[in-house]
PDB file of the backbone (N, CA, C, O) and the ligand in Angstrom, with CONECT records:
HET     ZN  A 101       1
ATOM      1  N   UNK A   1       0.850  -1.204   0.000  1.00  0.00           N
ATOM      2  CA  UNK A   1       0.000   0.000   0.000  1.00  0.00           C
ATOM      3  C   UNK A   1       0.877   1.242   0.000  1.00  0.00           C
ATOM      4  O   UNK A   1       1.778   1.182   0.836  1.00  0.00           O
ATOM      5  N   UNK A   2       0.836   2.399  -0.760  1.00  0.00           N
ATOM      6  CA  UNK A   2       1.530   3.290  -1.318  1.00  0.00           C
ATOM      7  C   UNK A   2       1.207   4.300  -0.328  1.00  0.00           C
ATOM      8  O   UNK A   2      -0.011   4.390  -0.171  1.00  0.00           O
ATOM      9  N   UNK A   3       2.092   5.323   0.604  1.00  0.00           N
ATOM     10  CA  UNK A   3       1.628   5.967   1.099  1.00  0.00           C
ATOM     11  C   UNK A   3       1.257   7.404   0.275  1.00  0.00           C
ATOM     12  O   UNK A   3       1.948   7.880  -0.626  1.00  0.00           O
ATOM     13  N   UNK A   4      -0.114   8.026   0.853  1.00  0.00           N
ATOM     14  CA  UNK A   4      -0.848   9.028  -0.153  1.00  0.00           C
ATOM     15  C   UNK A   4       0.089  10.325   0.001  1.00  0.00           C
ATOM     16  O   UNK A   4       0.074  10.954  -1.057  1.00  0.00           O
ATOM     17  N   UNK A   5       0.735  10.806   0.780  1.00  0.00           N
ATOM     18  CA  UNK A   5       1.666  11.553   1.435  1.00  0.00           C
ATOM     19  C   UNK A   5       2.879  11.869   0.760  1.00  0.00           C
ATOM     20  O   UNK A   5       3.114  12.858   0.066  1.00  0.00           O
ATOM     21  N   UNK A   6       3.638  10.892   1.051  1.00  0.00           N
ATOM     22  CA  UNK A   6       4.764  10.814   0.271  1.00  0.00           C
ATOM     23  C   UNK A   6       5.138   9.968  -0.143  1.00  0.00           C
ATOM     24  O   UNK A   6       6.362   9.959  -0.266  1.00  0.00           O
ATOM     25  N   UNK A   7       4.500   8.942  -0.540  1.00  0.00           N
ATOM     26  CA  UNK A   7       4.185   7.241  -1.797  1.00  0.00           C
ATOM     27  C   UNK A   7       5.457   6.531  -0.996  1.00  0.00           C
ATOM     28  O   UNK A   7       6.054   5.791  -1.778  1.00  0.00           O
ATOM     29  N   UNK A   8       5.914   6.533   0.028  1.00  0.00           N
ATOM     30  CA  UNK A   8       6.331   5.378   0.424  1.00  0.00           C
ATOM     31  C   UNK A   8       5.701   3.904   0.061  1.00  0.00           C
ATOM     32  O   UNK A   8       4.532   3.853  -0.320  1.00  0.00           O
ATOM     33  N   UNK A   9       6.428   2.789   0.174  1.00  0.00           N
ATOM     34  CA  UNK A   9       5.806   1.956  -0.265  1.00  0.00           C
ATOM     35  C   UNK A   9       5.430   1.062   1.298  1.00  0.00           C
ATOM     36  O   UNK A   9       6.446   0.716   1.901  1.00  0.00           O
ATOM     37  N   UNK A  10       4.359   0.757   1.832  1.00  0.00           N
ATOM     38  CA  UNK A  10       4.178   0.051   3.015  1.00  0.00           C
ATOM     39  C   UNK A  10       3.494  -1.217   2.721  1.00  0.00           C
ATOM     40  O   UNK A  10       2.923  -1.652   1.721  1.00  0.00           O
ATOM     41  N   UNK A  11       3.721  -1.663   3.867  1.00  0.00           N
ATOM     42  CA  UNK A  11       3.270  -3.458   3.751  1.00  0.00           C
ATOM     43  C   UNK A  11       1.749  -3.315   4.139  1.00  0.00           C
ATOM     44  O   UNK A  11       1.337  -2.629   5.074  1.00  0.00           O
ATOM     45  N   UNK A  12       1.132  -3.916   3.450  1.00  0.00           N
ATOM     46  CA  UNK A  12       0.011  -4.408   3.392  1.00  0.00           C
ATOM     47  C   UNK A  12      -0.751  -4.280   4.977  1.00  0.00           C
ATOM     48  O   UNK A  12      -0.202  -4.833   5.929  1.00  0.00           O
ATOM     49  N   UNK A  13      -1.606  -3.774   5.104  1.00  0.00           N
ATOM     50  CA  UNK A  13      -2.351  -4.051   6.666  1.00  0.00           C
ATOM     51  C   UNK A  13      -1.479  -2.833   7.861  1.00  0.00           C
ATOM     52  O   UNK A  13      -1.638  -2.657   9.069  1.00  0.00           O
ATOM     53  N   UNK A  14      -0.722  -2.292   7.041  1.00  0.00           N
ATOM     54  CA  UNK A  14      -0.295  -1.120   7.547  1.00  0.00           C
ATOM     55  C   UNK A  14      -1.462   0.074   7.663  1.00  0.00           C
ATOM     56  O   UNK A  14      -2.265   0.160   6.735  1.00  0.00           O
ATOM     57  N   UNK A  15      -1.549   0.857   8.622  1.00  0.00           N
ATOM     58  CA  UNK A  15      -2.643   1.865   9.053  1.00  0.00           C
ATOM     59  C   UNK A  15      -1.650   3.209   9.112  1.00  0.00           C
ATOM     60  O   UNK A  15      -2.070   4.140   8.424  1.00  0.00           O
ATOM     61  N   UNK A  16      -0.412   3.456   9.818  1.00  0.00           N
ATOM     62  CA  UNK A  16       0.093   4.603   8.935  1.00  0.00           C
ATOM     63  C   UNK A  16       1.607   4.306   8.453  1.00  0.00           C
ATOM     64  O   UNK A  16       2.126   3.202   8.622  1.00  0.00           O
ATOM     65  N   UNK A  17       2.151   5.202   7.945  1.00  0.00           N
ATOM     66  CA  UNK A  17       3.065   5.197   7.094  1.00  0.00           C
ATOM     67  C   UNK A  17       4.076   4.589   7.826  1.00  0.00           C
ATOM     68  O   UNK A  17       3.887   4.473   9.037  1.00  0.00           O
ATOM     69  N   UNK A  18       4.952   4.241   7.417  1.00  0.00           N
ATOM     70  CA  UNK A  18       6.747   3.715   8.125  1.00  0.00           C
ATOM     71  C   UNK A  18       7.329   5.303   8.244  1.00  0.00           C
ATOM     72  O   UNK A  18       7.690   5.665   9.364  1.00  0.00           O
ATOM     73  N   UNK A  19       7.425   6.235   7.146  1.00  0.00           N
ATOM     74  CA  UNK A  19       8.150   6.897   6.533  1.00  0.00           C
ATOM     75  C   UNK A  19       7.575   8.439   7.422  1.00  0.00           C
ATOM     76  O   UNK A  19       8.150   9.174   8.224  1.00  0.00           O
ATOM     77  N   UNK A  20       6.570   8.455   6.985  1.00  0.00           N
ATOM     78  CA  UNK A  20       6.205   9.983   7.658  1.00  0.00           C
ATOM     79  C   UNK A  20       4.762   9.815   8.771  1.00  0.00           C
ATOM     80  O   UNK A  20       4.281  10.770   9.381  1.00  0.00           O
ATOM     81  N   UNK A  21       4.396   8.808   8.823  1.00  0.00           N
ATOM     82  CA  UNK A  21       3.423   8.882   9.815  1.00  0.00           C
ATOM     83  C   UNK A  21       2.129   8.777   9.528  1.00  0.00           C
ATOM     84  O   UNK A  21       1.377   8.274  10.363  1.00  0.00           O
ATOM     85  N   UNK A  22       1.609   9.266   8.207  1.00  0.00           N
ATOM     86  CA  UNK A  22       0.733   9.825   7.582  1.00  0.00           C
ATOM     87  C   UNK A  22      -0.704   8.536   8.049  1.00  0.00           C
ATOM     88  O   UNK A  22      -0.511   7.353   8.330  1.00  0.00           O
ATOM     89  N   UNK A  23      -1.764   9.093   8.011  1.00  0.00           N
ATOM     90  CA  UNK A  23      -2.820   7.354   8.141  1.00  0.00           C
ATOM     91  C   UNK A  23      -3.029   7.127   6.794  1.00  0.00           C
ATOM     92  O   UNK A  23      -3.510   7.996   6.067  1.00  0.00           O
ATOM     93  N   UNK A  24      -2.601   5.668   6.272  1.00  0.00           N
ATOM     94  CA  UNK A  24      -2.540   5.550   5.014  1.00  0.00           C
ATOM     95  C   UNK A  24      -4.356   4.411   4.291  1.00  0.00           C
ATOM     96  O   UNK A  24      -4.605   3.684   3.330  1.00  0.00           O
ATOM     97  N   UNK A  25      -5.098   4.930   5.479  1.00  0.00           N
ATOM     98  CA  UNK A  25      -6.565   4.578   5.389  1.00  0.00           C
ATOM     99  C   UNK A  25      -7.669   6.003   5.426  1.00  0.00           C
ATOM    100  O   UNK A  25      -8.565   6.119   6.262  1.00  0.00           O
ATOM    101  N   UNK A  26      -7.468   6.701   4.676  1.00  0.00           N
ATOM    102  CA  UNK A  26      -8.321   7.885   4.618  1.00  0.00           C
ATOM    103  C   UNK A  26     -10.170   7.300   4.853  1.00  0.00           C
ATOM    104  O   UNK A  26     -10.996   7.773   5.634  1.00  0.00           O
ATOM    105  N   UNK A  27     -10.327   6.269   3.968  1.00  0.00           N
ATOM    106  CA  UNK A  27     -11.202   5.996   3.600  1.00  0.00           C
ATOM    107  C   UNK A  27     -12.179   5.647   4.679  1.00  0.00           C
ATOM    108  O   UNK A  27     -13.396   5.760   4.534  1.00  0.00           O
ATOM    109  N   UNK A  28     -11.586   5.214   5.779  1.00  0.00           N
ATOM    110  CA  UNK A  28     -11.825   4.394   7.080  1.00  0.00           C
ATOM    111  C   UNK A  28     -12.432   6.232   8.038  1.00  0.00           C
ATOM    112  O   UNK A  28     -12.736   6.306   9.229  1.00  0.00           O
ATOM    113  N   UNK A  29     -12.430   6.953   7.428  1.00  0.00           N
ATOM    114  CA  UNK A  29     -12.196   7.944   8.497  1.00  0.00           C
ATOM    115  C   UNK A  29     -14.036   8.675   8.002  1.00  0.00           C
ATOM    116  O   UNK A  29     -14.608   8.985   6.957  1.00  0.00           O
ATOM    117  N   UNK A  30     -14.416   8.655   9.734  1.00  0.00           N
ATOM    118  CA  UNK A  30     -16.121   8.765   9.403  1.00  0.00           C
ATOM    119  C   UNK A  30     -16.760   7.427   9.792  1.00  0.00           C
ATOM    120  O   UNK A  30     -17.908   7.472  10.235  1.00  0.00           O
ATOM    121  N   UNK A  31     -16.202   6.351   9.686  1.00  0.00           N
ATOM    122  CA  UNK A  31     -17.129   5.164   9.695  1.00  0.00           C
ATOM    123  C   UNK A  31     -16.606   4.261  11.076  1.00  0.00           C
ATOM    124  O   UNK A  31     -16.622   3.034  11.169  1.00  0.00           O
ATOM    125  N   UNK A  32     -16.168   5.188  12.051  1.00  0.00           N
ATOM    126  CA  UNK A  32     -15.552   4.355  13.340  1.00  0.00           C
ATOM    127  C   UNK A  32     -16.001   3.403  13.805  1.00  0.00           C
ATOM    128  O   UNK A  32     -17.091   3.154  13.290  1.00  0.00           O
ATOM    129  N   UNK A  33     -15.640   2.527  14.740  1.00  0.00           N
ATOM    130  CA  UNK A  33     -16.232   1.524  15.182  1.00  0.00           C
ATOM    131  C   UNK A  33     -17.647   2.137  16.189  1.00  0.00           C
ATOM    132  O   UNK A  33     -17.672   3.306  16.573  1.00  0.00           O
ATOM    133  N   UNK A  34     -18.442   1.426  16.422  1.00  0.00           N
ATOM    134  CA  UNK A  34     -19.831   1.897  17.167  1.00  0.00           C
ATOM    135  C   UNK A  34     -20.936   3.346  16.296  1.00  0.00           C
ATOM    136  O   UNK A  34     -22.003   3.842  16.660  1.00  0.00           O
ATOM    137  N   UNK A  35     -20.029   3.637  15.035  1.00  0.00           N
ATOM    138  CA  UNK A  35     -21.357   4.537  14.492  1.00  0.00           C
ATOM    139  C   UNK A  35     -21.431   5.380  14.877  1.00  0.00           C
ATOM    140  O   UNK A  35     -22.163   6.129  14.230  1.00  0.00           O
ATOM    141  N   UNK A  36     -20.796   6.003  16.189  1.00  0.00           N
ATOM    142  CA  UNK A  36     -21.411   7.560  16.361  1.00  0.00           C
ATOM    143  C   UNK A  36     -21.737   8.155  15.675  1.00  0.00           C
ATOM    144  O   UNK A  36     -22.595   8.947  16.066  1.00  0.00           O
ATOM    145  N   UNK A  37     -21.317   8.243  14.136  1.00  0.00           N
ATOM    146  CA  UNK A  37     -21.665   9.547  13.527  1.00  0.00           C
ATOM    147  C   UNK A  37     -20.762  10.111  13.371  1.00  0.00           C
ATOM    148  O   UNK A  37     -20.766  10.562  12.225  1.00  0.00           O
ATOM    149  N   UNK A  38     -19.570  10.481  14.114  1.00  0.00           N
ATOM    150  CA  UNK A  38     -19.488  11.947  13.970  1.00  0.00           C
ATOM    151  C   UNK A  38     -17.553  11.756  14.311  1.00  0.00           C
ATOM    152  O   UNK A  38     -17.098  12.229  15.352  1.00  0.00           O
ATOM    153  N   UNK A  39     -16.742  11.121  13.423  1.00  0.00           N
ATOM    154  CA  UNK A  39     -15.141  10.741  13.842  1.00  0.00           C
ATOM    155  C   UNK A  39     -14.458  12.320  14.375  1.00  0.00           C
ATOM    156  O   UNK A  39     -15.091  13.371  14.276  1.00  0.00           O
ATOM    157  N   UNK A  40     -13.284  12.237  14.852  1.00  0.00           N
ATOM    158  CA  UNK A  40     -12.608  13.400  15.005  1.00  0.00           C
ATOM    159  C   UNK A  40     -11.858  13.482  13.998  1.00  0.00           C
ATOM    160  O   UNK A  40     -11.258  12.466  13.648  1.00  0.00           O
ATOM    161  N   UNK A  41     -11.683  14.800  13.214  1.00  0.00           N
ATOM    162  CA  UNK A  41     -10.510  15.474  11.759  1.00  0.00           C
ATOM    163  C   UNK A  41      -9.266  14.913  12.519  1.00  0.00           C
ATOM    164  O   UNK A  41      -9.237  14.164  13.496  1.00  0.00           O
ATOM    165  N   UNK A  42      -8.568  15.300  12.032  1.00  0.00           N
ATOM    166  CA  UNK A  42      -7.205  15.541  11.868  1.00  0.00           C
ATOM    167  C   UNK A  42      -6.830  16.884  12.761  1.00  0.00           C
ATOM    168  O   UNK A  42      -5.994  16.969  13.660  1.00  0.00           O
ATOM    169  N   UNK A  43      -7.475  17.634  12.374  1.00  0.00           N
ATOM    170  CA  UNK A  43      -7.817  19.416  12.960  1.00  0.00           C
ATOM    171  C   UNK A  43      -7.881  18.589  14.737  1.00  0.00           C
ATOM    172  O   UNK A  43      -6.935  18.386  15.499  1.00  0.00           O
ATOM    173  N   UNK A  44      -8.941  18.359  14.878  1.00  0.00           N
ATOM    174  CA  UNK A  44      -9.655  18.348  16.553  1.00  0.00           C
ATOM    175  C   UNK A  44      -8.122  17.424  16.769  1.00  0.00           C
ATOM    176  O   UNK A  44      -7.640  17.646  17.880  1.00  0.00           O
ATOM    177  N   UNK A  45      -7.507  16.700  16.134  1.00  0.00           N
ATOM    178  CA  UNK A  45      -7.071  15.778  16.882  1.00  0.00           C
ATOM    179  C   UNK A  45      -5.502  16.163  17.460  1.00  0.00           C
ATOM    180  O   UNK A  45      -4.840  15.749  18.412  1.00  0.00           O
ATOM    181  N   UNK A  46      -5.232  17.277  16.271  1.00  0.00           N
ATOM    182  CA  UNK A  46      -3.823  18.001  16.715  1.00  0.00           C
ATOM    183  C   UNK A  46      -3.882  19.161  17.854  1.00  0.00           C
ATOM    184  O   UNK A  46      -3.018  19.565  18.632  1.00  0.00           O
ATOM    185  N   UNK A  47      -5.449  19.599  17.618  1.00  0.00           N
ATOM    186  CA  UNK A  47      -5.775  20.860  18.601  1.00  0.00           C
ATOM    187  C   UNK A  47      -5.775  20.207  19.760  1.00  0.00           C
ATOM    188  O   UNK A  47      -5.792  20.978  20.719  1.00  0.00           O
ATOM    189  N   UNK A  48      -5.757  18.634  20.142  1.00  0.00           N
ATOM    190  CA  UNK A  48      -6.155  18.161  21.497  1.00  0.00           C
ATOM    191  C   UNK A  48      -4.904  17.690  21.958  1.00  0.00           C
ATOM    192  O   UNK A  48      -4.741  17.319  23.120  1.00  0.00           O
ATOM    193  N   UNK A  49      -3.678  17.688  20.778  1.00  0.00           N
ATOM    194  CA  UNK A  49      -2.475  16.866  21.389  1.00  0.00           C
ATOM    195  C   UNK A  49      -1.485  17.997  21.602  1.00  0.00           C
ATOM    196  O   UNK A  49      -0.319  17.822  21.956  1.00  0.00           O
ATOM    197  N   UNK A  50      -2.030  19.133  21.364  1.00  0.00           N
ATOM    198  CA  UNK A  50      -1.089  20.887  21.814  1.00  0.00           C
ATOM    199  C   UNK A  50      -1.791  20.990  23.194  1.00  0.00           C
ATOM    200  O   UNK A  50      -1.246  21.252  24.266  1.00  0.00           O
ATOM    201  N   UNK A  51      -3.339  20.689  22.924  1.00  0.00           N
ATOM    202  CA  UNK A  51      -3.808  21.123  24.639  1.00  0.00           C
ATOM    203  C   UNK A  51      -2.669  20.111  25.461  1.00  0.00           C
ATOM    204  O   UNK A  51      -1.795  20.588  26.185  1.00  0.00           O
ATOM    205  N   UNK A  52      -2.752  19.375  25.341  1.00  0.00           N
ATOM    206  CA  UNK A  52      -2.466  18.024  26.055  1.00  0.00           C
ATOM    207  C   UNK A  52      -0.625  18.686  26.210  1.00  0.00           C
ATOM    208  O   UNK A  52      -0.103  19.051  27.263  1.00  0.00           O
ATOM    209  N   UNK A  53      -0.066  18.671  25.039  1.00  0.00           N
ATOM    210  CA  UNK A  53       1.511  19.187  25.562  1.00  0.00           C
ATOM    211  C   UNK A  53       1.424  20.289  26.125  1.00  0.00           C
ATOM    212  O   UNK A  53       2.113  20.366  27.143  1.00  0.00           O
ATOM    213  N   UNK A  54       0.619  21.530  25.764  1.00  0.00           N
ATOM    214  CA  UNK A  54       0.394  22.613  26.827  1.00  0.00           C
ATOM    215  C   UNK A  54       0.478  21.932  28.063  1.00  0.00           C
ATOM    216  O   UNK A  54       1.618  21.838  28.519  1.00  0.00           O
ATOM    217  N   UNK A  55      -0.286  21.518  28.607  1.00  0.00           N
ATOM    218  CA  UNK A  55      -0.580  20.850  29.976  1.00  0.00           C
ATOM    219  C   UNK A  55       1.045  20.387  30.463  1.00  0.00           C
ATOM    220  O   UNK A  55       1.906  20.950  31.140  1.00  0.00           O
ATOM    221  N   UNK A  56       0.981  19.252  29.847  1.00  0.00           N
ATOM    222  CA  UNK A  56       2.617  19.207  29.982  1.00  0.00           C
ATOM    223  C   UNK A  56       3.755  20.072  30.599  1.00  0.00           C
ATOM    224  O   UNK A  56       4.425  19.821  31.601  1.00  0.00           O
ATOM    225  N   UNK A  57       3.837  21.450  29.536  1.00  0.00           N
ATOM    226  CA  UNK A  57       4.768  22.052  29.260  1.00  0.00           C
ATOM    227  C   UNK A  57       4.304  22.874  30.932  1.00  0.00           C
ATOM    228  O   UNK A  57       5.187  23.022  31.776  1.00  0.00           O
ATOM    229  N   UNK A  58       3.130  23.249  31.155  1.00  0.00           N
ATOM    230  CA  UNK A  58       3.222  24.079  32.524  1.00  0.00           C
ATOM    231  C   UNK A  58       3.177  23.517  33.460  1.00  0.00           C
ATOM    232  O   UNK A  58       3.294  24.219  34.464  1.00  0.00           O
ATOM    233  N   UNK A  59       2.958  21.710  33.735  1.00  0.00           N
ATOM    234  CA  UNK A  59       3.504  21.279  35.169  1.00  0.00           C
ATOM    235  C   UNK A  59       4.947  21.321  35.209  1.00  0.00           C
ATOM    236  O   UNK A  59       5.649  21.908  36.032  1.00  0.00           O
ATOM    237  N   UNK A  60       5.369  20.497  34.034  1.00  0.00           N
ATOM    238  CA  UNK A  60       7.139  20.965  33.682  1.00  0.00           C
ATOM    239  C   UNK A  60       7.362  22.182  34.571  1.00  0.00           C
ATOM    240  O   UNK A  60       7.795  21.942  35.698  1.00  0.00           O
ATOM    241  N   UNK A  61       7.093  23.666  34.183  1.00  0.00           N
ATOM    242  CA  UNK A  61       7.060  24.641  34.499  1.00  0.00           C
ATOM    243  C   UNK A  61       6.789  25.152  35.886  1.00  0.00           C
ATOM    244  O   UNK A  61       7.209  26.217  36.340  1.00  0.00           O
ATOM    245  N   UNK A  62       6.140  24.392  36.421  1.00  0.00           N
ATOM    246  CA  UNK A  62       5.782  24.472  37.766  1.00  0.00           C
ATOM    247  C   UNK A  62       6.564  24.213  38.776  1.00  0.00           C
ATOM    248  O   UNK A  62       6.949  24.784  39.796  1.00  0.00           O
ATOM    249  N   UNK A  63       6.802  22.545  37.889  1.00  0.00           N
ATOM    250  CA  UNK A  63       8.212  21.607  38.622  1.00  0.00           C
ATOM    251  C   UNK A  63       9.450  22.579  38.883  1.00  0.00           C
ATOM    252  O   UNK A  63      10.069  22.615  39.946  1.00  0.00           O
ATOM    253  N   UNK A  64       9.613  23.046  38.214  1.00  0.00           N
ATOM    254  CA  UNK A  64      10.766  23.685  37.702  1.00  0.00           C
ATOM    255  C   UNK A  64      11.332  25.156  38.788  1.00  0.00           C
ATOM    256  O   UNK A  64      12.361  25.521  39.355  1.00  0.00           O
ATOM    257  N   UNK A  65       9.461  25.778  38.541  1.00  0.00           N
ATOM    258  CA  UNK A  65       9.814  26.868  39.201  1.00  0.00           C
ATOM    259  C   UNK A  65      10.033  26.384  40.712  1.00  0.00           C
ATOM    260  O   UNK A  65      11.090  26.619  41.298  1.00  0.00           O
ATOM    261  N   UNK A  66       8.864  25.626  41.366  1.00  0.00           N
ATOM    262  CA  UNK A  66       9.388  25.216  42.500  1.00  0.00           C
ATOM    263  C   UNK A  66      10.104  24.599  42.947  1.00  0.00           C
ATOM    264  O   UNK A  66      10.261  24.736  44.161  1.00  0.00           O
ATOM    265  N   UNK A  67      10.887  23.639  42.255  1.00  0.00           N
ATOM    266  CA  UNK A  67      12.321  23.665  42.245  1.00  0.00           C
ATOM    267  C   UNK A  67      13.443  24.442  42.630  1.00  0.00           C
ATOM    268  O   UNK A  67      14.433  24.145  43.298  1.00  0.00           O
ATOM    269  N   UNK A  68      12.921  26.015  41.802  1.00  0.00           N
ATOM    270  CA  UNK A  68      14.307  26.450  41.929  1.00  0.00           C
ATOM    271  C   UNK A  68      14.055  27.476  42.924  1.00  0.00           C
ATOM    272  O   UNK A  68      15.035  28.046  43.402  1.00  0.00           O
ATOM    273  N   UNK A  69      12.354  27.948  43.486  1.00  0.00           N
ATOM    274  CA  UNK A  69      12.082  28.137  44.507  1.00  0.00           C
ATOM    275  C   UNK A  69      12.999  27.943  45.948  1.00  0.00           C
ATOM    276  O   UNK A  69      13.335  28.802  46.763  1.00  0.00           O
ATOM    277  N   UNK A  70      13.253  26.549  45.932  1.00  0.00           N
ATOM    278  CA  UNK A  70      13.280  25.772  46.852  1.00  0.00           C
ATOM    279  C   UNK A  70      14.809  25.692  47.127  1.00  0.00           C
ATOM    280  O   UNK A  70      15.288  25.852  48.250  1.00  0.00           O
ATOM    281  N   UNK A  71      15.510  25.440  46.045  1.00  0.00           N
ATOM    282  CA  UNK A  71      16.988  26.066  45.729  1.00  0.00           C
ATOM    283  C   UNK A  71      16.928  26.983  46.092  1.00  0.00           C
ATOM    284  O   UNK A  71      17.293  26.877  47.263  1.00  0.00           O
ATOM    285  N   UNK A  72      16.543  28.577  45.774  1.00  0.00           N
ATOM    286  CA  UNK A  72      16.829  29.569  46.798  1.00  0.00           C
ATOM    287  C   UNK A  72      16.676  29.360  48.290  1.00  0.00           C
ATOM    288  O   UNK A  72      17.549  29.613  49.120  1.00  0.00           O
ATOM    289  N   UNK A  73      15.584  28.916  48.515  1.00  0.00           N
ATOM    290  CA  UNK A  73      15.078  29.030  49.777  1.00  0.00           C
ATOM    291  C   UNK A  73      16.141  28.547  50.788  1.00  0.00           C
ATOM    292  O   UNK A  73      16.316  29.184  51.827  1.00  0.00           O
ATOM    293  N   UNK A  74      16.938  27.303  50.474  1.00  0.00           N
ATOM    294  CA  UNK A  74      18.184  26.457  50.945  1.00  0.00           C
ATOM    295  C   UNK A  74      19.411  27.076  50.833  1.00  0.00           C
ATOM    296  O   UNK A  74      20.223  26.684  51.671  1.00  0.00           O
ATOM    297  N   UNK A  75      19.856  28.025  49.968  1.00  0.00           N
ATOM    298  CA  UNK A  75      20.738  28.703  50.188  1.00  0.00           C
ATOM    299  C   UNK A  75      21.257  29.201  51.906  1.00  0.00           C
ATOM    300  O   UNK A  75      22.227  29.941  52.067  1.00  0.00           O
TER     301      UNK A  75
HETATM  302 ZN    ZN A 101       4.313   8.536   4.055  1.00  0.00          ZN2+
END
């Protein structure tokens, strides 16, 4: 199966690419398992994995500051 992306060539029963990641089943997208209706884009799904590293990035940040909080404080 050819990826649509950048035509890598992938093995058969592959879902995304080797090469760049890409989902090399467009077709599948809309018809999820259980029917809801209603799949998530591509869009919702990157907007939820920035929320999600946001989140990340400010306990990091938190860690960090109180960390070095705490380093002063021990001085
Ligand atoms: Zn690819």
């Amino acid at each position: 199966m050819q990826c649509p992306k950048c035509g890598t060539e992938n093995a058969a029963g592959k879902i995304i690419c080797r090469n760049c990641g890409a989902r090399l089943r467009p077709g599948s997208a809309g018809t999820g398992p259980g029917g809801s209706g209603r799949s998530e884009t591509d869009e919702e799904l990157s907007q939820r994995l920035r929320y999600d590293l946001l989140r990340i990035v400010w306990v990091v940040a938190v860690v960090v500051l109180v960390g070095l909080g705490l380093g002063l404080l021990l001085k």
